[in-house]
N, C-alpha and C positions, 0 to 999 in steps of 0.2 A: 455573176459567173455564167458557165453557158445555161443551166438550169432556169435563170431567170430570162433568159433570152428566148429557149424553147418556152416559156411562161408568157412571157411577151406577146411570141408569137400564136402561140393558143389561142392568147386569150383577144387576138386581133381577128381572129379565123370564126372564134365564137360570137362575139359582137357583130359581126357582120351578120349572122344566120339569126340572133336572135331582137324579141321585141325593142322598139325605140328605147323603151324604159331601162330595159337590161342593157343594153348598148351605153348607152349617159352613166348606166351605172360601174359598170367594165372600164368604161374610161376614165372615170375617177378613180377605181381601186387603183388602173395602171400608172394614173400619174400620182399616188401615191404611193405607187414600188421604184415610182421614179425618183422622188425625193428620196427616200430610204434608199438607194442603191447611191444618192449623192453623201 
């Protein structure tokens, strides 16, 4: 829904400002709200 979208998008805004490590890690949480949202 739009909540996960605005979520999405945070969470692409944060990844980008934070460490490599938290980044890698952000992108795995997202593609795992991506499976769950399939």
């Amino acid at each position: 829904g739009r909540g996960f979208i605005t979520k999405a998008v945070n969470g692409c805004h944060t990844s980008s400002l934070t460490t490599p490590e938290d980044k890698g890690q952000a992108q795995q949480i997202h593609h795992e709200d991506l499976l769950n949202l399939v």
